[in-house]
C-alpha positions, 0 to 999 in steps of 0.5 A: 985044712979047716983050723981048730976055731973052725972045727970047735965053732962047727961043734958048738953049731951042732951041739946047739941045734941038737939041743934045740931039736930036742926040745922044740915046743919048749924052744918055741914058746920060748920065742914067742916074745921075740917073733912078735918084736920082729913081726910088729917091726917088719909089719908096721915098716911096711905100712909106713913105707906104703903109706910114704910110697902113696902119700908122695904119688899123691902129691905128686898128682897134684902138681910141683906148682900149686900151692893152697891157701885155707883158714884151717890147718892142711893134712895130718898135724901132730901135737895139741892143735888150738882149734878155737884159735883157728875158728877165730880167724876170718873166712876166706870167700870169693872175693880173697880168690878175685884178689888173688887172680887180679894181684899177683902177677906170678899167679896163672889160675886160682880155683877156690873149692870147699868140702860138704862132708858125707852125703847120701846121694840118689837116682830114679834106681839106686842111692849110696850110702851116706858116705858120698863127698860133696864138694862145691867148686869154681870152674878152675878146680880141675886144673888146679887139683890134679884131677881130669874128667874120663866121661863127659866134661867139667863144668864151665865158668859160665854154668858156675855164674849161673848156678846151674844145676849139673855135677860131676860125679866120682866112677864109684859114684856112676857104678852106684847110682848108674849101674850098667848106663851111661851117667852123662845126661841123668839126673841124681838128687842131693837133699832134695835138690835135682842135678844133671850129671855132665862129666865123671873124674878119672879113677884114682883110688884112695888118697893118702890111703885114706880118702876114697876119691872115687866117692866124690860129687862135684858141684858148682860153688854157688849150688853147693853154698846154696844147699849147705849154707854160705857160712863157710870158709873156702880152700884157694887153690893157686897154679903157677906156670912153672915150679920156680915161680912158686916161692915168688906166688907164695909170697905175694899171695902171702903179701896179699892176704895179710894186707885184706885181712889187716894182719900187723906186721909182727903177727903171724899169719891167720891162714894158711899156706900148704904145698906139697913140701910142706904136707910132705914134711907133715906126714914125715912126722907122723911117720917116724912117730909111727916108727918110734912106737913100733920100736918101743912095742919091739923092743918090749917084746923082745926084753919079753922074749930075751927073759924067756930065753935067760930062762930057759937057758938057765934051765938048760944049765941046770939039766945038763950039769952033768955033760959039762962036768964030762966035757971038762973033765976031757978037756973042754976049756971054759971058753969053749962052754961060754961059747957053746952055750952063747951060741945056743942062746944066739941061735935060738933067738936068732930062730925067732927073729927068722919066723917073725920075718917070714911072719912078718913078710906074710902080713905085708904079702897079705895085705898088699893083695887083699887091700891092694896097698903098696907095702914093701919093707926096707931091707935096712928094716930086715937087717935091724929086725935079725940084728936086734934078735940075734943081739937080744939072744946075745945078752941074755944069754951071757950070764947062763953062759958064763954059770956053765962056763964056771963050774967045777967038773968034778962037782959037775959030774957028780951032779944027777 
């Protein structure tokens, strides 16, 4: 048999939800803070667990034994950079990447590639827009960047000596250039300059979300320094055999170019080391940067919403004046009317939370079909979103709760 708590609490539910019913619009705008609160969290969670998701696929790509070493900061950094102190440091050239081949005995191959920015590139029958990454490279690029050739072949060492005149194209790039042919064997033109097209990468889509891969030109180092000046700092890549050999090539190349570059011993280093790890740790920050915006937009939305519901709760007292007196007068007890209107006041942003979750999952739906981006939200993200509303309903509801509960029946009733 159901006790009298049960029974009193049953009432309380049904009281509520007719009230709610009764006055839907109002109830609604009500909860308008509250459903956008919920849907920024559900929304931007989902985007930081996509971004998570693909940003360690896509280091995974690159291998547990490679490392890079550059003269400029790697990935996504937080705070005010001293970009001045970088441009003050020494280039990295060819001769640090012979260095580090012929020094350190932990190293199994180094590549040493550098990023030309967007370019627009051409053929006899189509061109790209300027938005085409040119990249010069060393022959050892495609084993140490995660990549393979789908088409054709990479470059050899003896094409890069030579500087000959070949590239290797990204797929989007073929489509463009190539629509309906074979790329191998033709020919495009970067400023002016004729390459013939000896591989295509495989497809890999966007890196870190951002960064299309597929919109790449590949060309050999001493070409690419040729046609965009040799006044550039070169991105080492360095390969290990195995994963536990890292550390140990990290520090002898670390040994290395400190002792080239004639760094003192109590100096920090003026380059820089970047592995997987380490640009992992890197977009975690930026993540829970995200994270705490997304809560601060929350939680303003919801002390938005909570005030509207104090609000209309306090309204709600007001009109009903007179049923609270009839309900005390019979013997409704003043926890009986705290709890009636608490729980309606609970309900109803509880309500709000659920349409800024259902809002919410439809957005990260969305745009994980139309973008084909892997949003997914946490579940810890869910249960925080519903507890949040449900607790905002609570607090602002004590008080217009707490004002039924007080009055005096006999006033109450002569209330109009």
């Amino acid at each position: 048999m159901k006790g009298p708590r049960f029974i009193a609490l049953w009432d309380n539910l049904r009281l509520t939800v007719g009230t709610l019913a009764a006055n839907p619009l109002r109830s609604l705008l009500t909860l308008l803070g509250v459903v956008i609160g919920v849907t920024t969290v559900i929304t931007m969670m989902a985007l930081v667990e996509g971004l998570r998701s693909k940003v360690t696929t896509d280091l995974s790509n690159l291998g547990a034994n490679v490392f890079s070493v550059s003269k400029w900061p790697a990935g996504i950094n937080l705070g005010r950079m001293d970009w001045r102190r970088f441009q003050r440091r020494p280039n990295i050239g060819l001769a640090d990447l012979r260095a580090v081949r012929e020094g350190c005995p932990s190293v199994t191959t180094a590549s040493a590639q550098t990023w030309l920015g967007p370019n627009k590139i051409s053929s006899a029958i189509a061109e790209t827009q300027p938005n085409v990454i040119v990249q010069g490279a060393t022959a050892e690029w495609i084993d140490t960047s995660g990549r393979s050739v789908s088409a054709g072949r990479f470059f050899s060492i003896n094409e890069v000596e030579e500087a000959r005149s070949v590239a290797v194209v990204g797929l989007d790039v073929a489509d463009r250039l190539f629509p309906g042919q074979n790329p191998l064997g033709r020919e495009l033109r970067i400023r002016g300059r004729v390459f013939q097209v000896v591989g295509v990468l495989e497809k890999r889509g966007k890196i870190f979300g951002v960064f299309n891969a597929d919109s790449m030109v590949v060309l050999p180092l001493p070409n690419a320094l040729d046609l965009f000046g040799r006044n550039r700092s070169l991105r080492i890549n360095v390969q290990t055999t195995d994963p536990t050999q890292l550390r140990r090539a990290q520090d002898e190349v670390t040994a290395l170019l400190r002792m080239r570059r004639n760094v003192k011993p109590d100096a920090p280093n003026n380059f820089e080391v970047d592995t997987n790890e380490s640009m992992t740790r890197t977009f975690n920050n930026l993540s829970n940067v995200i994270t705490a915006a997304s809560f601060g937009i929350c939680l303003l939305s919801l002390v938005v919403g909570g005030i509207g519901i104090l609000n209309i709760m306090l309204v709600s007292v007001t009109e009903r004046t007179r049923e609270i007196g009839i309900r005390k007068a019979l013997g409704a007890k003043r926890r009986r009317i705290l709890g009636q209107f608490a729980l309606e006041a609970v309900t109803l942003s509880l309500f709000g939370g659920v349409l800024g979750l259902v809002l919410g999952l439809s957005l990260t739906a969305l745009g994980r079909w139309a973008f084909g981006f892997p949003m997914t939200v946490p579940p810890w993200a869910i249960a925080l979103a519903l507890a949040m509303s449900s607790g905002v309903g609570l607090v602002f509801g004590i008080y217009p709760a707490a004002r039924a509960a007080q009055l005096d029946p006999v006033e109450a009733m002569r209330s109009e």
